[in-house]
PyMOL Python script that loads the backbone (N, CA, C, O; Angstrom):
from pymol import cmd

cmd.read_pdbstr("""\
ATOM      1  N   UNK A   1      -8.710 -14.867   4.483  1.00  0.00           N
ATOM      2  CA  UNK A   1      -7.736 -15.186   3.466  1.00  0.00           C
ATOM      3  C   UNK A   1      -7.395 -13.917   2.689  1.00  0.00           C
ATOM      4  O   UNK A   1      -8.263 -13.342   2.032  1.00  0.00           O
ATOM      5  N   UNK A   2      -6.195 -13.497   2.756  1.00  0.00           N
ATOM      6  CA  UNK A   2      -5.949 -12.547   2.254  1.00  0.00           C
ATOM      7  C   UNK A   2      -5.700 -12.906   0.564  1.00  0.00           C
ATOM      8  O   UNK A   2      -5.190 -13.910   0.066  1.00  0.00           O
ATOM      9  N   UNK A   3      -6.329 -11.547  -0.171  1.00  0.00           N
ATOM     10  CA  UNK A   3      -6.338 -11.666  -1.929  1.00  0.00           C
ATOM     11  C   UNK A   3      -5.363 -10.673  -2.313  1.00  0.00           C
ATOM     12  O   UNK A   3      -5.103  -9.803  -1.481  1.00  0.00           O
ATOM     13  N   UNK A   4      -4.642 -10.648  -3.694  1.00  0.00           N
ATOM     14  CA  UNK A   4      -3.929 -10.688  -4.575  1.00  0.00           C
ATOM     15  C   UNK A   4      -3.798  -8.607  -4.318  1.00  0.00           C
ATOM     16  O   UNK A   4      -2.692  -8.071  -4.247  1.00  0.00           O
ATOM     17  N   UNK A   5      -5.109  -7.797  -4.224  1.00  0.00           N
ATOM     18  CA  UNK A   5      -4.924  -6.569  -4.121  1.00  0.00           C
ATOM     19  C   UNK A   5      -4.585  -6.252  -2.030  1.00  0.00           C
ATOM     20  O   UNK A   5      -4.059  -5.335  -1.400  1.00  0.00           O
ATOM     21  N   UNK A   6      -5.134  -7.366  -1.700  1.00  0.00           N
ATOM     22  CA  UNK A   6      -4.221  -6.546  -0.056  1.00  0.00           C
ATOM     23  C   UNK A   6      -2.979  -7.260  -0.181  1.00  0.00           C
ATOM     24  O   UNK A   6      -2.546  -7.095   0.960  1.00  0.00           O
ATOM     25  N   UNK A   7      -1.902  -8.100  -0.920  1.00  0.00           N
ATOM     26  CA  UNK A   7      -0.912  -8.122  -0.798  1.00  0.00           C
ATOM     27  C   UNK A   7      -0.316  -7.076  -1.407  1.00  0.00           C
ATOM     28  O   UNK A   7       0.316  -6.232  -0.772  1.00  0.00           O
ATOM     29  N   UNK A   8      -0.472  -7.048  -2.721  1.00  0.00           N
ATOM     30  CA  UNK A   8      -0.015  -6.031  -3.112  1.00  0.00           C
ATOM     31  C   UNK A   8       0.268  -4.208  -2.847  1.00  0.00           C
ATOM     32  O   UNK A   8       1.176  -3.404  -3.058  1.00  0.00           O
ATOM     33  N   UNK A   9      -1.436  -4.199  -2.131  1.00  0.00           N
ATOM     34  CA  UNK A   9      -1.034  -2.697  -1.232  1.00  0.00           C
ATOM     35  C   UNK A   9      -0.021  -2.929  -0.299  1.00  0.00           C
ATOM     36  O   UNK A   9       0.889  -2.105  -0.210  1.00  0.00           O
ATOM     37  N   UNK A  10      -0.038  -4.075   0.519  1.00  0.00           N
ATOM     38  CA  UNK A  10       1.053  -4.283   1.333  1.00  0.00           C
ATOM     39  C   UNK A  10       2.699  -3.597   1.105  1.00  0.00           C
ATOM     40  O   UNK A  10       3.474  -2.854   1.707  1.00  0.00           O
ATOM     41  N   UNK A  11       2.637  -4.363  -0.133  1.00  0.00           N
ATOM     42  CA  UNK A  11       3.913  -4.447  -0.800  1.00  0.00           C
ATOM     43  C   UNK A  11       4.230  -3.204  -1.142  1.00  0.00           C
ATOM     44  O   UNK A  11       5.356  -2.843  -0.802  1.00  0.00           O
ATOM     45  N   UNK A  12       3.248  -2.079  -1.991  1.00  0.00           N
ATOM     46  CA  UNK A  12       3.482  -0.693  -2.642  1.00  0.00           C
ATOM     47  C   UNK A  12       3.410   0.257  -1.156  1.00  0.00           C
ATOM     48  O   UNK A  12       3.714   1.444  -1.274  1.00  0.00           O
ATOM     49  N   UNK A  13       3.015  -0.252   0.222  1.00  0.00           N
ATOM     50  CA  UNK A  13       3.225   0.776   1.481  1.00  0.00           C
ATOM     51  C   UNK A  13       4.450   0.407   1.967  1.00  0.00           C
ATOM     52  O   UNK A  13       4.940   1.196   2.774  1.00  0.00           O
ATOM     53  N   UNK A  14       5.343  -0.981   1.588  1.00  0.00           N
ATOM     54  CA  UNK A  14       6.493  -0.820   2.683  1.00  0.00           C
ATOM     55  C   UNK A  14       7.355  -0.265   0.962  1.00  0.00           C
ATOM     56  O   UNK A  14       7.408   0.963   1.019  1.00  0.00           O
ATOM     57  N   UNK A  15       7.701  -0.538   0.205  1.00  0.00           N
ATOM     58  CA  UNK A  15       8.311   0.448  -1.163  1.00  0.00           C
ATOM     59  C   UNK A  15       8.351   1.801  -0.362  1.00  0.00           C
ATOM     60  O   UNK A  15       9.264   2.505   0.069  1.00  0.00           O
ATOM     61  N   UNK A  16       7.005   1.868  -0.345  1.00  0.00           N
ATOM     62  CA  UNK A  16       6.784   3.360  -0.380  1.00  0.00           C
ATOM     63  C   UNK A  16       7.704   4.297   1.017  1.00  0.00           C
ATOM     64  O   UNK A  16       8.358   5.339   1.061  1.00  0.00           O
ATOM     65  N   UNK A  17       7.372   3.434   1.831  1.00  0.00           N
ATOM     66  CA  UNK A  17       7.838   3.767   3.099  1.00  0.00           C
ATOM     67  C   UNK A  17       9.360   3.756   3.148  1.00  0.00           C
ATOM     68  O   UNK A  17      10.032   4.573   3.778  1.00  0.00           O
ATOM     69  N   UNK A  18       9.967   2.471   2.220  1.00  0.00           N
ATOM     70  CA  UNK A  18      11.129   3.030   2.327  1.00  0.00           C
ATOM     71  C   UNK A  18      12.113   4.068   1.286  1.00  0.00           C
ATOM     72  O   UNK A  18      13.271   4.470   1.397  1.00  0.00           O
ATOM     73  N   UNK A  19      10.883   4.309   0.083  1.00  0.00           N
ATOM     74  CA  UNK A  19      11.444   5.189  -0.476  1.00  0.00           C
ATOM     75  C   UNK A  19      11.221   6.793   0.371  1.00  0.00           C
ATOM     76  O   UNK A  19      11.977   7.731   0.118  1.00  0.00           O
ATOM     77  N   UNK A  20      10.125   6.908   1.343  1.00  0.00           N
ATOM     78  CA  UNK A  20      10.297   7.676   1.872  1.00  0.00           C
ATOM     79  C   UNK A  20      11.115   8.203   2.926  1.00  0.00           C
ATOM     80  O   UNK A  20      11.521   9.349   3.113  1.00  0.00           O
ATOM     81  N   UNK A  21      11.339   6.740   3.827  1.00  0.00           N
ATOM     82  CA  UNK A  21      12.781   7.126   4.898  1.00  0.00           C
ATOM     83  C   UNK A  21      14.242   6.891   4.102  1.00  0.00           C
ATOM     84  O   UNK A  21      15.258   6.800   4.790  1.00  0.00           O
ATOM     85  N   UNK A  22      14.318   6.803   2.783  1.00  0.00           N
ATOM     86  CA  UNK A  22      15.596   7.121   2.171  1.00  0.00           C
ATOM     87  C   UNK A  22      15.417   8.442   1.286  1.00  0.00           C
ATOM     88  O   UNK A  22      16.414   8.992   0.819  1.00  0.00           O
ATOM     89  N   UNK A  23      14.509   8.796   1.128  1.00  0.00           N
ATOM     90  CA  UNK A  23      14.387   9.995   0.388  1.00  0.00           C
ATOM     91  C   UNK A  23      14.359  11.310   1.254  1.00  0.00           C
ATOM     92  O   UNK A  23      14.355  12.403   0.688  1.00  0.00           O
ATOM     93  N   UNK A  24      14.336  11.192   2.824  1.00  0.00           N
ATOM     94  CA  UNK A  24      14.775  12.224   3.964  1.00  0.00           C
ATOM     95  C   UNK A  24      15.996  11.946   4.343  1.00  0.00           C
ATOM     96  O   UNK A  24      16.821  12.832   4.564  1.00  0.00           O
ATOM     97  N   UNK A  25      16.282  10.499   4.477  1.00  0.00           N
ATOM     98  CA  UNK A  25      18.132  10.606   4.992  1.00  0.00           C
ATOM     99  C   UNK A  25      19.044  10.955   3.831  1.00  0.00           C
ATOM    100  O   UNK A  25      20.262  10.780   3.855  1.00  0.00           O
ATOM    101  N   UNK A  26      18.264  11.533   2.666  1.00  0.00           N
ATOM    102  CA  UNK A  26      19.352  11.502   1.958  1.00  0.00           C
ATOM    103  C   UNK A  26      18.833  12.968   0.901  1.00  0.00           C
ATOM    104  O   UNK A  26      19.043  13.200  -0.290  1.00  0.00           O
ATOM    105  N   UNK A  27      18.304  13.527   1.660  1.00  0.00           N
ATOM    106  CA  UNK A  27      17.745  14.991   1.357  1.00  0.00           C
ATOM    107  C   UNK A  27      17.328  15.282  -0.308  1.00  0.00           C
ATOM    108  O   UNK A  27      17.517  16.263  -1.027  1.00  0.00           O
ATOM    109  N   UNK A  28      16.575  13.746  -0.592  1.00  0.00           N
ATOM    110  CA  UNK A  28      16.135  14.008  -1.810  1.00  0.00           C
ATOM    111  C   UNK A  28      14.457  14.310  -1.618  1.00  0.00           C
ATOM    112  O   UNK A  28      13.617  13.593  -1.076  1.00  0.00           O
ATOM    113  N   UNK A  29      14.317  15.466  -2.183  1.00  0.00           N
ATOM    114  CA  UNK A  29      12.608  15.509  -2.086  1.00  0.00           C
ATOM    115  C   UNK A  29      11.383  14.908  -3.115  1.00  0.00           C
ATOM    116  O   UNK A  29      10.179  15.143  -3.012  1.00  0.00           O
ATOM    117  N   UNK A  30      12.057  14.067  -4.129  1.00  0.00           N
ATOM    118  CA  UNK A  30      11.450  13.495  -5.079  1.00  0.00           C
ATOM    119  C   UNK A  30      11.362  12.350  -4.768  1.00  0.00           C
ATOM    120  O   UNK A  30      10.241  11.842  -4.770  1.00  0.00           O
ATOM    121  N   UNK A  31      12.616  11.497  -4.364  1.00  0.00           N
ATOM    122  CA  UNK A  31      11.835  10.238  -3.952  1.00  0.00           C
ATOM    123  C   UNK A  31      11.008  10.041  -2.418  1.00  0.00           C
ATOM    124  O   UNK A  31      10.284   9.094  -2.108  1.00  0.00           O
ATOM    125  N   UNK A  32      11.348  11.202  -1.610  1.00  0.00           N
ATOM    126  CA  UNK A  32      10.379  11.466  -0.626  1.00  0.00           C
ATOM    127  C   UNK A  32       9.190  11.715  -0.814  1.00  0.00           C
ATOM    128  O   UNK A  32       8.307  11.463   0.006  1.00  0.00           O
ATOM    129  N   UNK A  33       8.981  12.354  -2.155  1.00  0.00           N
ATOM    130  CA  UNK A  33       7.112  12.432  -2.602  1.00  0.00           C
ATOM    131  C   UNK A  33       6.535  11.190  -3.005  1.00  0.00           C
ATOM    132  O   UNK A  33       5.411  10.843  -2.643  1.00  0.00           O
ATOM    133  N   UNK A  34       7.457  10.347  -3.924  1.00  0.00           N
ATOM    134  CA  UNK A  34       7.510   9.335  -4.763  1.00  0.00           C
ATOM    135  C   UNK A  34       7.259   8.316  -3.600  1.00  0.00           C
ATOM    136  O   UNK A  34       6.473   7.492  -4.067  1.00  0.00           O
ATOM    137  N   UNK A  35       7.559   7.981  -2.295  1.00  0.00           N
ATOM    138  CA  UNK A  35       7.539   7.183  -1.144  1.00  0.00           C
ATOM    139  C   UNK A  35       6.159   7.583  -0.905  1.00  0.00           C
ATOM    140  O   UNK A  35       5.273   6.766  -1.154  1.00  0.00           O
ATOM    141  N   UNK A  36       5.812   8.941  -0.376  1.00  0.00           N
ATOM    142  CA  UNK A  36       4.740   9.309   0.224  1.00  0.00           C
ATOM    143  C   UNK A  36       3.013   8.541  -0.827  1.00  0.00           C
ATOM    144  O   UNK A  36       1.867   8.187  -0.549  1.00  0.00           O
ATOM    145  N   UNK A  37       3.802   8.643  -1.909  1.00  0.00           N
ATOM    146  CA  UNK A  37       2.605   8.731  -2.959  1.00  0.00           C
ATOM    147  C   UNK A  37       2.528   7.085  -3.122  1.00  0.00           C
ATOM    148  O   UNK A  37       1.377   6.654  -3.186  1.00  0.00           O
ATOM    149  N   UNK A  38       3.477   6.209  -3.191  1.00  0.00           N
ATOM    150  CA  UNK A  38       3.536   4.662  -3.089  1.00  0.00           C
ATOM    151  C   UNK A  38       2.353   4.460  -1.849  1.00  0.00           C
ATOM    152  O   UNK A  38       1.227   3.962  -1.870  1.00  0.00           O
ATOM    153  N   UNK A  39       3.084   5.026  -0.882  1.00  0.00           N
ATOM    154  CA  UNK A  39       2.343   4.354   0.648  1.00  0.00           C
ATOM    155  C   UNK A  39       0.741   4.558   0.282  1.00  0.00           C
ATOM    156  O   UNK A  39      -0.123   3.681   0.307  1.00  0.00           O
ATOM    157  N   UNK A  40       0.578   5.959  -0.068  1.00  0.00           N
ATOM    158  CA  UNK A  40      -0.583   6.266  -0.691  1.00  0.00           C
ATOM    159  C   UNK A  40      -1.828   5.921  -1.200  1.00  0.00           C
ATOM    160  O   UNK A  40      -2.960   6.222  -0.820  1.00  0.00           O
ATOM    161  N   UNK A  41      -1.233   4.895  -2.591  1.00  0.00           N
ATOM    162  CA  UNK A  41      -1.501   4.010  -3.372  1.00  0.00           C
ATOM    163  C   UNK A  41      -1.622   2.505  -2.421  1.00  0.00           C
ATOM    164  O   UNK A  41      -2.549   1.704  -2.536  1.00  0.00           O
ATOM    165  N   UNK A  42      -0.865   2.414  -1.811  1.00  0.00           N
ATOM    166  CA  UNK A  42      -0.594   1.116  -1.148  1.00  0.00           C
ATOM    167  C   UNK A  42      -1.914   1.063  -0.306  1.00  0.00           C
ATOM    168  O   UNK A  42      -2.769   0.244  -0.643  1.00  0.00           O
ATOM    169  N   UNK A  43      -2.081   1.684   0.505  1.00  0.00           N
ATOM    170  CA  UNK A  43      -3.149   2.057   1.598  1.00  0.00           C
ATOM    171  C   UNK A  43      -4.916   1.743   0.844  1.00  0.00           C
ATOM    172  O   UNK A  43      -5.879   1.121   1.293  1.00  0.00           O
ATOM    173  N   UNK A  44      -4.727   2.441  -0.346  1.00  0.00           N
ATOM    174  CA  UNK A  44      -6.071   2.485  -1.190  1.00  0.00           C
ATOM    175  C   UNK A  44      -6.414   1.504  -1.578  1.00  0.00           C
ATOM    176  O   UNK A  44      -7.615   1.245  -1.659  1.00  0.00           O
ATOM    177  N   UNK A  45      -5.322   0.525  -1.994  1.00  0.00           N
ATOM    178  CA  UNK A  45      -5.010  -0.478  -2.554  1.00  0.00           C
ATOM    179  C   UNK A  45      -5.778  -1.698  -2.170  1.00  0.00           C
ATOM    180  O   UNK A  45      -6.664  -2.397  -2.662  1.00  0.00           O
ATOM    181  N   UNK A  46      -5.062  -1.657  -1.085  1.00  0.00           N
ATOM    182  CA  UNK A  46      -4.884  -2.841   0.336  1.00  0.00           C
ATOM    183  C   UNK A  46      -6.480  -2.620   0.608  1.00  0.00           C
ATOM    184  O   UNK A  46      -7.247  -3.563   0.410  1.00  0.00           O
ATOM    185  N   UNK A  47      -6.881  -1.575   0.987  1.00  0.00           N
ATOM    186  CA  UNK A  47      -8.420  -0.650   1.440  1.00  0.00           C
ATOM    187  C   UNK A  47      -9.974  -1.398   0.820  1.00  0.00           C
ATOM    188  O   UNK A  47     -11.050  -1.813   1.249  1.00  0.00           O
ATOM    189  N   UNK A  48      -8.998  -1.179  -0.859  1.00  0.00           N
ATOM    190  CA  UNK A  48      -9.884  -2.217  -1.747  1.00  0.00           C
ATOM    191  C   UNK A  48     -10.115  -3.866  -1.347  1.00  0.00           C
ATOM    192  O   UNK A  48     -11.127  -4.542  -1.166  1.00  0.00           O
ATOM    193  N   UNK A  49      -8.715  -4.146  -1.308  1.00  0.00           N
ATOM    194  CA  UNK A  49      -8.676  -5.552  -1.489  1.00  0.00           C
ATOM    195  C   UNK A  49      -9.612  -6.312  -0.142  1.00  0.00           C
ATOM    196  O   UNK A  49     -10.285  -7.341  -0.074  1.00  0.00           O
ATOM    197  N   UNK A  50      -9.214  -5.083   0.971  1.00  0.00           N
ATOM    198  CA  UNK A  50     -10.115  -5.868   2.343  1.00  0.00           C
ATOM    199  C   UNK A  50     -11.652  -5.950   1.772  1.00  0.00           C
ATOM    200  O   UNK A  50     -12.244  -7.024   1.874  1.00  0.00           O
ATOM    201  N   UNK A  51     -12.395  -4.656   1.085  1.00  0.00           N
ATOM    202  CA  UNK A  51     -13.748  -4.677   1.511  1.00  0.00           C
ATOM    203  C   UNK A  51     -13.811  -5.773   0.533  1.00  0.00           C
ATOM    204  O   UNK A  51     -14.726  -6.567   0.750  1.00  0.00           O
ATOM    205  N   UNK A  52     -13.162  -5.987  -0.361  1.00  0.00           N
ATOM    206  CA  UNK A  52     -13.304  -6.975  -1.899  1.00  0.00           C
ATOM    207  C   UNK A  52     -13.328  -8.419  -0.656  1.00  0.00           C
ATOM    208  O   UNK A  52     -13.803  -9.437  -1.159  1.00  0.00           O
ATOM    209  N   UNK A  53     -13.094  -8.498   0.120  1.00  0.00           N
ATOM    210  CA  UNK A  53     -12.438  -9.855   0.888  1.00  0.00           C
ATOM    211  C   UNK A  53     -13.879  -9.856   2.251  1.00  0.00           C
ATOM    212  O   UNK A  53     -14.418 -10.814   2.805  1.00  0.00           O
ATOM    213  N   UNK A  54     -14.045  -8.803   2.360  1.00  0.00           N
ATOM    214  CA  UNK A  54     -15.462  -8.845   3.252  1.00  0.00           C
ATOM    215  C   UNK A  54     -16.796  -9.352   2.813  1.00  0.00           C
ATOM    216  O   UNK A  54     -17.667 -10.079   3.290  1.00  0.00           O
ATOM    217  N   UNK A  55     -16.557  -8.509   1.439  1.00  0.00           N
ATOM    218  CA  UNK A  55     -18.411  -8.810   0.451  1.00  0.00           C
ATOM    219  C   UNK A  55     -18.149 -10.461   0.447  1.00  0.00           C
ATOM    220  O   UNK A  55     -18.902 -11.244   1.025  1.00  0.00           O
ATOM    221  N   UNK A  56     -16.838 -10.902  -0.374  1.00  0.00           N
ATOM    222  CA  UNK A  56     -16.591 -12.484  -0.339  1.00  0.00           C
ATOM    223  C   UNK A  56     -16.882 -13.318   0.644  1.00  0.00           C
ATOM    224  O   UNK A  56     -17.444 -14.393   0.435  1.00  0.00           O
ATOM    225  N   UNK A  57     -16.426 -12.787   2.150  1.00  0.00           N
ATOM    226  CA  UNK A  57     -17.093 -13.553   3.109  1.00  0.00           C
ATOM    227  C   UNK A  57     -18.449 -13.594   3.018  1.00  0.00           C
ATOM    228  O   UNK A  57     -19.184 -14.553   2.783  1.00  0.00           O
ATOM    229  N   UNK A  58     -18.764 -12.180   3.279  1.00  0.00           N
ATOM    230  CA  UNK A  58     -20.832 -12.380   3.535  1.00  0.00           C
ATOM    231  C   UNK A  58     -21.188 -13.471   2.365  1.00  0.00           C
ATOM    232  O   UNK A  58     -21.823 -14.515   2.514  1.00  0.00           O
ATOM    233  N   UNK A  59     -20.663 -13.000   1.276  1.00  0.00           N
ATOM    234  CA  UNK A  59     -21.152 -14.230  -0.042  1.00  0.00           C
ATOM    235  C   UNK A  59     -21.003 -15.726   0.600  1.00  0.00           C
ATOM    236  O   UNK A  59     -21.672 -16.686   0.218  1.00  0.00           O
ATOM    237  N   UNK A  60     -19.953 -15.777   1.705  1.00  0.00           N
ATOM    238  CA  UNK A  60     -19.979 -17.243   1.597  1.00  0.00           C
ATOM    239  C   UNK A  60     -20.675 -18.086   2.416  1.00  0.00           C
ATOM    240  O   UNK A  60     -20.752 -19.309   2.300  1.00  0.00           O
ATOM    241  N   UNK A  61     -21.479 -16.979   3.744  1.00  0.00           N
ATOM    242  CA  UNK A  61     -21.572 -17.514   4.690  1.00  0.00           C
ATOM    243  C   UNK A  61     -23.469 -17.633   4.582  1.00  0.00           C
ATOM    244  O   UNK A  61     -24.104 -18.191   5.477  1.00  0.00           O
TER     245      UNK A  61
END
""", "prot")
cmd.dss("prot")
cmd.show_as("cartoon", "prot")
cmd.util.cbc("prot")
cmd.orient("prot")
């Protein structure tokens, strides 16, 4: 069952991703960092929310 922090990384890696493939088609390098650094965040995020969702299993089983 996915929890509240792996949706949300979800959500801040595809942002991110598309602030990053609009921030190269459109030769801005700020929201290309600003993308890179979302996905970033998103990844860490999400990273958390799984092991947070693993310990919960072992707890349950």
């Amino acid at each position: 069952m996915a929890n509240s922090d792996q949706a949300a990384g979800l959500g801040k890696q595809v942002k991110g991703a598309v602030k990053d493939a609009v921030g190269g088609a459109t030769n801005n390098a700020d929201l290309q960092a600003e993308g890179k650094m979302d996905k970033a965040e998103g990844k860490v995020q999400k990273g958390y929310g799984d092991a947070k969702s693993d310990v919960a299993d072992k707890l349950d089983k």
